[in-house]
N, C-alpha and C positions, 0 to 999 in steps of 0.2 A: 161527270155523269158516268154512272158504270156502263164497262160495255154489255151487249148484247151476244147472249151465248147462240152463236148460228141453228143450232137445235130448236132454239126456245122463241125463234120469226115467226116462223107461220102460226104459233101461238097466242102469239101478243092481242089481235082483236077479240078471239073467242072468251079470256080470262079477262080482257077488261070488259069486254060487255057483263061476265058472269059476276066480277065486283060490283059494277054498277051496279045489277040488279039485286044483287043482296044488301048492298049499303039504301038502296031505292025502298026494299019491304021491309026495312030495319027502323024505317021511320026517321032517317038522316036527311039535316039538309043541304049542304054542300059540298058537292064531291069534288077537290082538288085533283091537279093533273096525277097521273099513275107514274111510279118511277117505275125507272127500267128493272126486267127481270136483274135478279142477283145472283146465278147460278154457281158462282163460282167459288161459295163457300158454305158451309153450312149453317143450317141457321140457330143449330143446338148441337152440343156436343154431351155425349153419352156422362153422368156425376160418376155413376157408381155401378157397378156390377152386384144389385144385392144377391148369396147364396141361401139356399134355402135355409132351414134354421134346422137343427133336430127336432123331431116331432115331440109336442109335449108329451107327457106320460097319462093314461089316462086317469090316471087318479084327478089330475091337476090340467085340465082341458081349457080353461081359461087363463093357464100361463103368457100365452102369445098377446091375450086382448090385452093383460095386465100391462105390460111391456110399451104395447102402444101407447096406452093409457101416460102412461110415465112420460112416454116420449112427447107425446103432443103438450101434457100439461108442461114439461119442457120448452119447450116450442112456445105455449102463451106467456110463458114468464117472461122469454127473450123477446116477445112484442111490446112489454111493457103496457104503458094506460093506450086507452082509446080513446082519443081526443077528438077525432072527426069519426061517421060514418066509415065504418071501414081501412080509417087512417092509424097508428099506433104511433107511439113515441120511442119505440126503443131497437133492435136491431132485427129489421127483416128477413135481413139475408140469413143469418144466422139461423133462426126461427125456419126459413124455409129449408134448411137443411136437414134441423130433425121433423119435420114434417114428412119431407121425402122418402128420410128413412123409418118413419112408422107407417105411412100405408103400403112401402116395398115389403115389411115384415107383416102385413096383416096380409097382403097379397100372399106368401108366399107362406105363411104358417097358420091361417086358418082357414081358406079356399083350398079348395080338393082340387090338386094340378091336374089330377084325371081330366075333370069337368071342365068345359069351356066358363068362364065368369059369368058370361050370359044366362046361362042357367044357374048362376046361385046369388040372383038378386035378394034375396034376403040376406046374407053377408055383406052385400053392398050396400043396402040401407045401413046394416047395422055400422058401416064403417064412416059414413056418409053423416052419420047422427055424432060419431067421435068426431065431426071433423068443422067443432065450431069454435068460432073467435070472435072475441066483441061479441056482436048482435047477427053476425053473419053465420050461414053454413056454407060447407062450400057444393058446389055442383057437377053431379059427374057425366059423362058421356063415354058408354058403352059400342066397342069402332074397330073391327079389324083396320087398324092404318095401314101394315106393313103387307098384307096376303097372304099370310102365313094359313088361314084359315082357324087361328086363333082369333077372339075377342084381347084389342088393348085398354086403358082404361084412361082417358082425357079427363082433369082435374081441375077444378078452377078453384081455389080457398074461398075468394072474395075478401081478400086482404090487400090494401093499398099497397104498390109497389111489390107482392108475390108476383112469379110469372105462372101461368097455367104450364103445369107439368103433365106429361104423359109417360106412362109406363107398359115400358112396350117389352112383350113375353118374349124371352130365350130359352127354349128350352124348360124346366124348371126355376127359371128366375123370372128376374124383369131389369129393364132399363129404362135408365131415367132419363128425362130430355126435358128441357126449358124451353117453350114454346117463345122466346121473345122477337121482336121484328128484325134486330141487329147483335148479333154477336161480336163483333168486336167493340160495341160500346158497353157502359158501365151496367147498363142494363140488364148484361146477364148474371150479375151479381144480386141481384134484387132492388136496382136501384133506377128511380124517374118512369117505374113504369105505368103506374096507375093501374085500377082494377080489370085485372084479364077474363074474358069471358069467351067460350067455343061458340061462336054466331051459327055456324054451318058448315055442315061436312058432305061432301059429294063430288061426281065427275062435273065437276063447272065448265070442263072445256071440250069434254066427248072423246077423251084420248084413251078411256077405260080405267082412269087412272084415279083414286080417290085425294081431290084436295080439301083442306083443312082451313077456315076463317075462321081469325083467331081476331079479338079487339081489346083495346087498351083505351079506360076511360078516363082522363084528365078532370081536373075541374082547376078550372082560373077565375080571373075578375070577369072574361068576359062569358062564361058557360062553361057548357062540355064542351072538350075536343076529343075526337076517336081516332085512336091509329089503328088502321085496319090490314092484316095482312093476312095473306093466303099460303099457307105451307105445302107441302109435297113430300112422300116421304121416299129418299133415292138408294135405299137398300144400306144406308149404314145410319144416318138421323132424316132431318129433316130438310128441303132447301124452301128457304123464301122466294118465290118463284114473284109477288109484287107487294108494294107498299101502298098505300092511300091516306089521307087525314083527312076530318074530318068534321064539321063543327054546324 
């Protein structure tokens, strides 16, 4: 069992009541015991530093979307067929790669760095409608994580075994972060995750501090199972602060 980071005791009741009750309004029915906080490593490590791009010319103002355009049809080629519900047959991880890197460039060369994102939700739609596979779109959530007093942008594809990525502003960039429950398993590869979904963003525990539920939906012979975790973000990614399953 992992240890317990002395910081993160007087803690431990306030976030498990705040998981109960989210996994409780989520319409779940049985809540497994809570594993201990994992503070001691991160629970996503930064892919890539995208830089901005040079601005397109204006003659040719639709350079950047072309771009994306390319990259994601990229992206579904490397999913191959769609055999289940959001399942593919061909390489995820792959495919989540140039996904990553077409909404970093759509962030980053056709939103106006001036303006908070928040304020160009029609950009956001428009990227949000590139951003489909199979029969799925995927879903985004608009969320200062870090306090920068920036908006970052929480992404979920709705692709079997993608993880919900978040891209968190530097400056004129962004970083990219893999929202998964375990980092040193295979999973941050793209792999045995099941469909990730942003359940709920908020201070869960009253320390001022905004936590992140994040879920992973399975399907087996006997149902769904959900792994449910709560992330934190500690000024360089994110830490898994608890796990839960679900079924």
């Amino acid at each position: 069992m992992a240890t317990k980071h002395p910081s993160s005791i007087c803690l431990l009741p306030l976030l498990a009541l705040a998981l109960v009750a989210v996994l409780t309004t989520s319409c779940l029915s049985t809540v497994l015991p809570i594993a201990d906080p994992t503070r001691t490593s991160l629970a996503v490590i930064p892919e890539t530093d995208y830089a901005t791009p040079t601005p397109a010319p204006t003659s040719t103002p639709r350079v950047v979307v072309s771009e994306v355009e390319r990259r994601l049809q990229r992206a579904r080629e490397l999913l191959g067929e769609l055999r289940k519900p959001a399942r593919f047959s061909g390489d995820v991880a792959a495919a989540t790669r140039e996904i990553e890197g077409a909404i970093a460039l759509f962030l980053t060369g056709e939103l106006d760095s001036g303006q908070d994102i928040d304020g160009q939700r029609g950009k956001l739609d428009e990227l949000r409608r590139l951003l489909t596979f199979g029969r799925g779109t995927a879903t985004m959530t608009v969320v200062d994580v870090d306090g920068d007093e920036w908006s970052d942008l929480l992404v979920s594809t709705n692709v079997y075994d993608a993880p919900v990525l978040a891209f968190v502003r530097a400056g004129e960039t962004y970083k990219v972060f893999r929202m998964v429950p375990n980092p040193s398993s295979s999973a941050k590869d793209g792999e045995d995750l099941g469909i990730g979904k942003v359940e709920k963003i908020g201070d869960l525990d009253a320390d001022t501090r905004l936590e992140i539920v994040v879920s992973y939906s399975h399907f087996s012979g006997t149902g769904e199972i959900k792994e449910v975790s709560i992330f934190q973000w500690d000024g360089q990614g994110f830490r898994t602060l608890y796990n839960a399953s679900v079924s």
